[in-house]
C-alpha angles and dihedrals in degrees: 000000000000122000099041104193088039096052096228123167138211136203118182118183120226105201114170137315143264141201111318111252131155102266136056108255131198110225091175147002144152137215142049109277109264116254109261114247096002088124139229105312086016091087096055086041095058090046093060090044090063093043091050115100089209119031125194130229101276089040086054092051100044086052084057105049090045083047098047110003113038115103086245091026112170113215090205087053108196109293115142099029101312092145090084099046127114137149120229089191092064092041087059099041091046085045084050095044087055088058077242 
C-alpha cells in the first residue's frame, strides 16, 4: 500500500534470484513512474491527456501541472509513448542512494 490516503496499490513481482550482494537491485521493470498525488483515476486521465491529438483545456492543464508542478513532475511529460519509459539505471542509483 503506498499513498495511504490515495489507496494506491502496489505488486511487485519477485522472479528469481541473482548473485547475493549487499543491496537490493532491479533486473528488470516497466512504466513511467506514476505522477505523485494525482490521485486514483488521476493517473489513467493524464495518460490520455497525453495520448489525445487535441487536448482540451483541463487536459491541457493537467499536462502542465505533471510537466512543472507535481512533486516528481517530468518536463518532457509522456508524448510519444513516454508512458513506457524507465531507466534501470535510476532505479538502481535511487535503491543505492537508500542504502536499499
Amino acid at each position: 500500500m503506498y499513498d495511504f490516503g490515495d489507496g494506491w496499490k502496489h505488486v511487485i513481482s519477485l522472479k528469481g534470484r541473482t548473485e547475493a550482494s549487499g543491496h537490493f537491485k532491479c533486473t528488470d521493470g516497466s512504466g513511467h513512474g506514476v505522477a505523485e498525488d494525482v490521485k486514483r483515476s488521476g493517473w489513467a486521465d493524464l495518460k490520455e491527456a497525453y495520448r489525445t491529438s487535441n487536448p482540451n483545456m483541463k487536459q491541457r492543464e493537467h499536462r502542465e501541472w505533471f510537466e512543472t508542478q507535481a512533486s516528481n513532475c517530468d518536463p518532457d511529460g509522456l508524448v510519444n509513448g513516454r508512458e513506457h519509459s524507465w531507466s534501470k539505471a535510476e532505479v538502481n542509483r535511487r535503491l543505492f542512494e537508500l542504502g536499499l
